[in-house]
N, C-alpha and C positions, 0 to 999 in steps of 0.2 A: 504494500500500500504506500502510496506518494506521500513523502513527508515536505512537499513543498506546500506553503500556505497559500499558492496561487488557487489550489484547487478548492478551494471555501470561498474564493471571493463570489462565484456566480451565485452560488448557494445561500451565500450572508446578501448580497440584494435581493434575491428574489425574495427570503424571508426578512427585512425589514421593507420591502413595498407590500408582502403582505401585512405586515403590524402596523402600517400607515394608509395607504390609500383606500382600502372601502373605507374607513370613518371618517379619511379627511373630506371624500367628497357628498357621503351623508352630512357631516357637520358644514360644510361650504352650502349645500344645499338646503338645509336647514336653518341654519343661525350665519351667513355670510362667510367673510373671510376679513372680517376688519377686525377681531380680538384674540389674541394670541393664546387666550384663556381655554378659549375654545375649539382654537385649533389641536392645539395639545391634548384633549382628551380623545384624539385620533387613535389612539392602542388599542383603548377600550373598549371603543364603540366596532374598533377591526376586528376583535376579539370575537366580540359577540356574531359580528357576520359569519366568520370563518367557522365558529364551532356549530351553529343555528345550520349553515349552508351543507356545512359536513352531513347531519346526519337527517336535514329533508333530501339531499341530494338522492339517495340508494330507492327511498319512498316515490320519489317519482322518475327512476331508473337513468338518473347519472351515475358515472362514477367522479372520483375526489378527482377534481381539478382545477383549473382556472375559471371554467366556465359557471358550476353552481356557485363561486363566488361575485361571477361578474353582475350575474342574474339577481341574486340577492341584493348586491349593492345596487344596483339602478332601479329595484323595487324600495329599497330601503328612503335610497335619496329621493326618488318623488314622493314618499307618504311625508318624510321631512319638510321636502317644498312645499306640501299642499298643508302641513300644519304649520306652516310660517307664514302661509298666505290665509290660512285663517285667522292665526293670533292676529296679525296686522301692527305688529309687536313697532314704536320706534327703534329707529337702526342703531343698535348699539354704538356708543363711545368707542372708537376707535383704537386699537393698541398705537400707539407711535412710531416712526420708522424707525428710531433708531432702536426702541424695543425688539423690532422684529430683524433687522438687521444685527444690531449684536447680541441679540437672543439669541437667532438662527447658529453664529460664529460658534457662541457658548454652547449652545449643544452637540454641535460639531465638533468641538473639543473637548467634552462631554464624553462625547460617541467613543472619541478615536482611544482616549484616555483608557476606558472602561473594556475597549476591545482588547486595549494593550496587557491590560493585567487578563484576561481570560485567554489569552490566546500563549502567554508567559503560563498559564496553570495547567493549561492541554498537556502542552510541550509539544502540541503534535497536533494536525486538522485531523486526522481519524485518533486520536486517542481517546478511548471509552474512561468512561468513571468506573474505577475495579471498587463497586460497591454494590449491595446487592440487588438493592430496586433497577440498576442500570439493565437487569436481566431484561426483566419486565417490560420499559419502557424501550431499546434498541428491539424487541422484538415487536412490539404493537405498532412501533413508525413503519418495522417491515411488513407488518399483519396488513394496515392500512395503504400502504403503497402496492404489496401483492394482491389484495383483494379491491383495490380500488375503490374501500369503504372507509371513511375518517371517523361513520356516528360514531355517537357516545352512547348508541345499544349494541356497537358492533367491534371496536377493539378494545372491550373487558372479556372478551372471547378466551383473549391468550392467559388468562388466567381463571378464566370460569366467572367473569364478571358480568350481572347482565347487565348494569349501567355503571359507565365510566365517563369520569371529566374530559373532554378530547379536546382543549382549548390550544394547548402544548403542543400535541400530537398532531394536529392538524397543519401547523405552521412547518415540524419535522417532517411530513408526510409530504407533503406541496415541493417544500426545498429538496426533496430526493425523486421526485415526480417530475417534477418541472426539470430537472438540470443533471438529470440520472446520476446524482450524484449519489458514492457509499451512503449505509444508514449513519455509520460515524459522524462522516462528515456533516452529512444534511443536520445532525443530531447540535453537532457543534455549532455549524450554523445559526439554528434557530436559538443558541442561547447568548449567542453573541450579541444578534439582532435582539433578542425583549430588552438582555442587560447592560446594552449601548445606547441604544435606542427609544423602545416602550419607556422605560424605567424612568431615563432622564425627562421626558417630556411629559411622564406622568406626576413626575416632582413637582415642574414648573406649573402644570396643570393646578395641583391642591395648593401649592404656594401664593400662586396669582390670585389663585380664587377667595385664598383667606386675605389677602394685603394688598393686591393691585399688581398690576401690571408694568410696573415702572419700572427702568433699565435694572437696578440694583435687585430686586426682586429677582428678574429671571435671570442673568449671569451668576447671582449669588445661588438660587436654588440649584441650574443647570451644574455649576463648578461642585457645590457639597454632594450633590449624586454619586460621584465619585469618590466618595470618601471614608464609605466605610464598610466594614468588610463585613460586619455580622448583616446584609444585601448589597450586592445577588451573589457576592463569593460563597459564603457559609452552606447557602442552597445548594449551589453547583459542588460542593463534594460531599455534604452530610447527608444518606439516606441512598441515594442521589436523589433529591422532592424537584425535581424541574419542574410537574404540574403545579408546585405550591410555589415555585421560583415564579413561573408567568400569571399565576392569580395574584403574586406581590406585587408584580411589574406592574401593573395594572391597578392596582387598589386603589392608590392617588387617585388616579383619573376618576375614582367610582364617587370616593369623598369629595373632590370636589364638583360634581355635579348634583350630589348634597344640598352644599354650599348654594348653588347656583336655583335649587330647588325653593331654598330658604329663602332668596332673596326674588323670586318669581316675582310679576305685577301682575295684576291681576288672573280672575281663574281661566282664562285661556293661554296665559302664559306659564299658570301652575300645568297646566294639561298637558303644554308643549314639554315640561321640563321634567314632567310625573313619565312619561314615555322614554326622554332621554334617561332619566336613572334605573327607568326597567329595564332598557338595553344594555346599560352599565352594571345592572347586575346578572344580567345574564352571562356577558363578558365575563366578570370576576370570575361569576361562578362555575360557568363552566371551564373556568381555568383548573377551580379547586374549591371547594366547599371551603374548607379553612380561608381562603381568599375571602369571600363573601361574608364570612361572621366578622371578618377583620374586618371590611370595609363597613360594616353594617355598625359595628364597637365605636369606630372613631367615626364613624359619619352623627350617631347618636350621641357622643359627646360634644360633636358642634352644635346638633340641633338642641340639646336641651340647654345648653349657655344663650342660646339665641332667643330659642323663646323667652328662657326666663328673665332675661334683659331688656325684652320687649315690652315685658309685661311692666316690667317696674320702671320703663322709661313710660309707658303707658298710665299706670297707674291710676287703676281703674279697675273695679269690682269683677264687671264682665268678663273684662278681658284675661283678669286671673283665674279666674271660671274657666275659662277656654283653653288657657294654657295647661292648667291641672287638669284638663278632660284629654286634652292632645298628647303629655307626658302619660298619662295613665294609661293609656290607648298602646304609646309605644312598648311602656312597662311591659305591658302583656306578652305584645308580637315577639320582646325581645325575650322572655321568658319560655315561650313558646318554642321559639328559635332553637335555644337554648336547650332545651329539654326531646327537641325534634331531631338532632343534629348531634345526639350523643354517640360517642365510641363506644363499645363491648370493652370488656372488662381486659379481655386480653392484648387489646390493642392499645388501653390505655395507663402501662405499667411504667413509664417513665419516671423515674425517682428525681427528687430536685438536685441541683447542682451544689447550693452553699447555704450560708446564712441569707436571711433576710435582709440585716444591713448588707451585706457583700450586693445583694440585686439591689437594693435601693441604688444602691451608688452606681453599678452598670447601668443599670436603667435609666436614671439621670443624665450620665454620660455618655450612654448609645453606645458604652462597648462594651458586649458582655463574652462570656466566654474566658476572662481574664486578660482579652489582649489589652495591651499597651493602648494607652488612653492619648488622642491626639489633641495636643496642645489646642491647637487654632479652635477646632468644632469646642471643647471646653470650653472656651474662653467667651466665643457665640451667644452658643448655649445660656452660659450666664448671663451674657448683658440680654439673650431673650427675654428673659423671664424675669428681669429687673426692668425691661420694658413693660413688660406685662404687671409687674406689682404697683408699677407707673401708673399706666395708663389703662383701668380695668375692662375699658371696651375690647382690649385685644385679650382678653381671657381666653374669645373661642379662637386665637391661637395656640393654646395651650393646650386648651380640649384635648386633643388627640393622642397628645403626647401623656397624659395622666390619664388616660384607661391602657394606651401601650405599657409605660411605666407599670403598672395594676396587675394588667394580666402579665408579665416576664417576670416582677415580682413574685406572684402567686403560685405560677409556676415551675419558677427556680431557686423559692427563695420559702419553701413552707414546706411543711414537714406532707409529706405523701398520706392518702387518706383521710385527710381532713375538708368537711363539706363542703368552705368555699371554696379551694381547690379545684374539687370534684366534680361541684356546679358551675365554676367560671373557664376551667380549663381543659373539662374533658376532653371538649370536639375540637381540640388542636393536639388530641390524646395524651392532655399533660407533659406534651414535649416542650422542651425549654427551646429546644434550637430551633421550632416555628417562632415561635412568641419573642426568640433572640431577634430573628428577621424581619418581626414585622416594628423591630424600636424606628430604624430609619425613615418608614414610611409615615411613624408618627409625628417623629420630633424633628426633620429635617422644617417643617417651614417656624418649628423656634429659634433654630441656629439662624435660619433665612431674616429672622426680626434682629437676631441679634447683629446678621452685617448691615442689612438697612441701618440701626443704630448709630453704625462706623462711618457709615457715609454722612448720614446727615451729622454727624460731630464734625467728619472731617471738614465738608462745605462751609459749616457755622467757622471753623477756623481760620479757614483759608480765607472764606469773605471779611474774620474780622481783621485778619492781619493784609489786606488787601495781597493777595499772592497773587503771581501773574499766572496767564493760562496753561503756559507750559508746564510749571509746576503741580497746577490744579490735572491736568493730564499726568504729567507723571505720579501724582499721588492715586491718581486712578489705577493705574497699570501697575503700581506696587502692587496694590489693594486688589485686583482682579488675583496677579498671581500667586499671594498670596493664600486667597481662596481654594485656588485652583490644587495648589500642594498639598492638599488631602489628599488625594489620588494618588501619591506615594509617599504618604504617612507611614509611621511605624506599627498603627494598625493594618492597615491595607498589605502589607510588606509581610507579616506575621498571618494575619490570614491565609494569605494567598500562598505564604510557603506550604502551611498546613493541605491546603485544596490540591497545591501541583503536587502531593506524593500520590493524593487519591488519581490521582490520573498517570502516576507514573508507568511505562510499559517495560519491566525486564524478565529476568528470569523466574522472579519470585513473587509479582506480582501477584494479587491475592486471587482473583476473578478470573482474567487471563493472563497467562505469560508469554510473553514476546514469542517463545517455541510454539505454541498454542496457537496461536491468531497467525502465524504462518502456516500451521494446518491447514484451519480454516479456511484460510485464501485460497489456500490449492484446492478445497470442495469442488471449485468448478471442473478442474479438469481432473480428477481422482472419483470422480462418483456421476453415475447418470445426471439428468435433470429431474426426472422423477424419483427419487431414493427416499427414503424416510430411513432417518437415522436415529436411533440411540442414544442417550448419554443422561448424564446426571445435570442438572441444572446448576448446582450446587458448585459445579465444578467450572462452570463457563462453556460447559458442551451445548448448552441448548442455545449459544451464540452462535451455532450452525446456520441459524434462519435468517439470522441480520448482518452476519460476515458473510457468509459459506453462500448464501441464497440456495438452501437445502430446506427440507419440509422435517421438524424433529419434531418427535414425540409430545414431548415437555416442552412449551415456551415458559413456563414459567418453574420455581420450585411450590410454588403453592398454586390449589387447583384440585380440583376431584379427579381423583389417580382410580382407575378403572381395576380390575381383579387381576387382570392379564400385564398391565403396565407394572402393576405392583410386583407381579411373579417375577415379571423378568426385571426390576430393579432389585431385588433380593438373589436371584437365580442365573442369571443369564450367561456369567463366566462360567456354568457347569451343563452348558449343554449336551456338553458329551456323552456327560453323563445320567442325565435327566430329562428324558422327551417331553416331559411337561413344558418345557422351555421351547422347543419346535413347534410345540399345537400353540403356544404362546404369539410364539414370532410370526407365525402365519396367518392367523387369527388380527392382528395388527397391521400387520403387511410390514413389516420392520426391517431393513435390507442391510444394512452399517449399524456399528456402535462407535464411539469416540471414548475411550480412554484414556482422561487426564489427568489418571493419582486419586488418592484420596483427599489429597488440599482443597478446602474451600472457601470459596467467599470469606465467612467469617475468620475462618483463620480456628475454627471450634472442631476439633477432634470429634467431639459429641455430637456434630450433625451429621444429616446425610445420611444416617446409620441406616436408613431403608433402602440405599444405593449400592450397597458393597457388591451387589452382582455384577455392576458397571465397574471397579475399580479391579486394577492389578491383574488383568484379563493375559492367558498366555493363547499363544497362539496354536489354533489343534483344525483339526478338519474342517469343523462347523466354523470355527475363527479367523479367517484367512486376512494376515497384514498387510492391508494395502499400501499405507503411507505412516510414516512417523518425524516426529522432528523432535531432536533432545532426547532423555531418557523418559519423559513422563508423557507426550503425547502422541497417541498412536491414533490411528483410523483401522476398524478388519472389517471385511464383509464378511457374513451372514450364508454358508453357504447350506445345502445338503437336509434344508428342511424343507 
């Protein structure tokens, strides 16, 4: 496989025109193209198209490609235009050019920033995450590209799912579809594009919508995007959660169309914005259920600071009436939510990480996990929230960031088993490392108040000491790059060392090893095109289907394992001597086995223990060695049954 990074570039466009273009020209068609607020929640509302289009497409007998997108989108944007020709809405306030000009710069430098460090993690355009969910998902990008179906009732297949988020999987499916690129590659692809791309303009998106639009605002949101490593690094190697990496990418955008809800005029403007926040959470959500309770957490932390502000700027009997009828209302749904969207018992065993103080002060700081705390966002940070002790109208800046803070708290930072816990943190199944990634998406627009802050001190200085423009430019360009130098912090640096060993490919790799995946490559020419092969899941053999483009048994390790699947995963190296293993094989239609040791994934001696009929296979009649590479990967067929 080509280790040149040339061959990701068509892959990485074509998956960030899919994370942008259906929503930019829904939102152009809908709400113009004069606010940059709006522009920006383009991922979003692409999201929503791509996973929506994926799985009407099979129901009215397309398959995944360009066109049920196209179709989608140009139905999308006329219901847009024809609800914007009803609101009859005034033409929004304009963003500024130079807004959008060194807006556009800043996220471009954003982009390139953010590619730099995931592309430094890979080490490699086809380097897989050796972790075990990567099983799973490199096989479902291939389920959906081979079968030409992206639903979300159609690749939970590879694991016995009948419904699955395909928000992810759609954008991997498209980039290996469109540009016949590996599943690798296309895989790598699409996380480049949410976490370069989606990510930052979902920033600028929640940012602008809580404080405006003004140059300082989106350079400063665009530049902190990049800055910290508990999102999108953390995602891209822990688990491996990609579908909960692209519902984060995204979640901004959902919040602030919130925001945007909140401030509707009148009820056909509420109408036009009640529609955009259902498309936004259909986005989220079909990215990740976890996505959606997040966005739904801080979006409810904006709206109850809002109303209750309103009320008391109001100050009026009624109107506190209304607001206690409209928070009671939400109480419910969100309770509701809560209790509808819980994990099973065994899914949700995650133990906390530390003390309480210990996550207080992560959570504050937006680095958790223990890395190294970066100076600049500190310092932000603070003067945020001394704005906000300032000035109490920017409270619902805070919002978000004190239920983020609450639940990483709660569930890194509290003893396992105890009821709030159990009730606030389940449906992220008490993982600390979601609830780590979702701090940035909280608290980036307090750091965003606290450079606003810098600026206007600095202007107030510079006007008073009358400085000239040159200087007033160079104190800009400090101040931009300085922002900017997050993005090679000593957290981002520390993270991302930790992410590039999950991706590292040698001999001893956990998932595959370097001898392994040169197998694999050879599938094509070492075995028919129709073969159904063998192997342990556990072991990186059921990577036959997304490397090899071979049909195996197991795409997944979990899944309902059939009588005969199970015999010959217990059985299989004793065919010689046990014909129940031939009525087995034949019964299946099983042609290859791939045996790769007993090493797994985990690195857990104690798993896999119902696979050993796949492991340490000698070669006899029935076993015939077709191919091997190193001492521990072999390929035999299957013969004489």
């Amino acid at each position: 496989m080509s280790d040149s990074w040339s061959v990701i570039v068509m892959p990485v466009l074509v998956s960030v025109l899919a994370l942008t273009v259906p929503g930019m020209l829904v939102l152009i068609a809908g709400w113009g193209a004069r606010r940059l607020t709006v522009l920006a929640l383009a991922p979003v509302v692409s999201i929503a198209i791509l996973a929506v289009s994926a799985t009407i497409a099979p129901m009215v007998g397309l398959g995944w490609s360009v066109l049920p997108v196209a179709v989608l989108t140009v139905v999308a944007a006329g219901c847009a235009f024809g609800l914007r020709r009803w609101v009859r809405a005034a033409p929004d306030e304009p963003s500024s050019r130079s807004a959008f000009l060194w807006g556009g710069l800043s996220l471009l430098a954003a982009a390139v920033a953010i590619a730099m460090q995931l592309a430094w993690v890979f080490g490699g355009p086809a380097h897989i995450s050796q972790t075990f969910d990567a099983i799973v998902h490199l096989n479902t990008v291939a389920y959906a590209v081979d079968t030409g179906n992206a639903s979300a009732f159609h690749i939970g297949e590879t694991s016995d799912i009948g419904f699955y988020p395909n928000g992810w999987h759609t954008v991997a499916a498209l980039a290996a579809q469109v540009t016949g690129a590996s599943v690798p590659v296309a895989v790598n692809a699409a996380n480049i594009a949410l976490a370069a791309v989606a990510w930052p303009l979902s920033v600028v998106a929640l940012s602008t919508a809580l404080l405006s639009d003004r140059l300082a605002v989106v350079v400063g949101s665009a530049a902190l995007s990049t800055g910290f490593g508990a999102f999108p690094l953390l995602l891209m190697f822990f688990g491996v959660l990609y579908p909960n990496a692209m519902g984060y990418a995204v979640l901004p955008g959902g919040v602030a169309i919130v925001v945007l809800l909140l401030r509707a005029q009148g009820v056909r403007d509420a109408v036009r914005s009640t529609v955009l926040f259902l498309v936004a959470s259909a986005g989220v959500g079909l990215a990740h259920p976890n996505a959606f309770l997040g966005m739904v957490a801080l979006g409810s932390a904006i709206a109850v600071v809002h109303l209750v502000a309103g009320a008391m700027r109001a100050r009026s009997r009624r109107q506190w009436l209304r607001t206690s009828a409209v928070l009671a209302a939400m109480l419910v749904v969100l309770v509701i939510l809560w209790r509808v969207m819980r994990t099973n018992a065994e899914m949700s065993i995650w133990a906390p990480w530390q003390t309480t103080a210990q996550a207080v002060g992560e959570g504050l700081l937006l680095s958790p996990r223990g890395y190294t705390v970066t100076v600049t966002v500190s310092v932000l940070i603070a003067l945020g929230l001394i704005a906000v002790i300032r000035r109490p109208r920017l409270l619902v800046v805070a919002a978000p960031m004190a239920v983020g803070v609450l639940l990483f708290v709660v569930a890194s930072g509290t003893a396992g088993g105890n009821a709030l816990r159990e009730f606030l943190t389940n449906p992220w199944y008490n993982d600390s490392y979601r609830l780590a990634a979702l701090l940035p998406a909280a608290g980036i627009p307090i750091a965003v108040l606290g450079a606003v802050t810098v600026v206007d001190a600095g202007r107030a200085f510079f006007a008073r000491v009358g400085a000239p423009r040159s200087l007033r430019v160079l104190g800009a360009g400090v101040a931009v790059l300085a922002v900017f130098s997050v993005a090679v912090s000593p957290n981002i640096l520390r993270t991302a060392a930790d992410a590039r060993g999950a991706y590292a490919l040698n001999a001893t790799s956990p998932l595959l090893t370097s001898d392994e995946e040169a197998l694999l490559e050879r599938l094509p020419q070492t075995t028919p095109e129709d073969a159904l092969i063998a192997g342990s899941p556990w072991t990186g053999a059921s990577l036959a289907y997304a490397i090899g483009d071979r049909q195996v048994l197991r795409k997944h390790a979990f899944g309902n394992i059939g009588t005969d699947e199970a015999y010959l995963g217990n059985r299989l190296k004793l065919i010689d001597s046990d014909p129940l293993v031939c009525e087995a094989v034949d019964r299946l239609g099983v042609d290859y086995v791939l045996d790769f040791g007993a090493q797994n994934v985990w690195n857990n001696p104690g798993v896999g223990l119902d696979r050993q009929g796949l492991y340490n296979i000698s070669p006899s009649p029935h076993l015939v060695l077709v191919d091997s590479e190193g001492p521990n990967a072999r390929l035999f067929r299957i013969e004489g049954c």
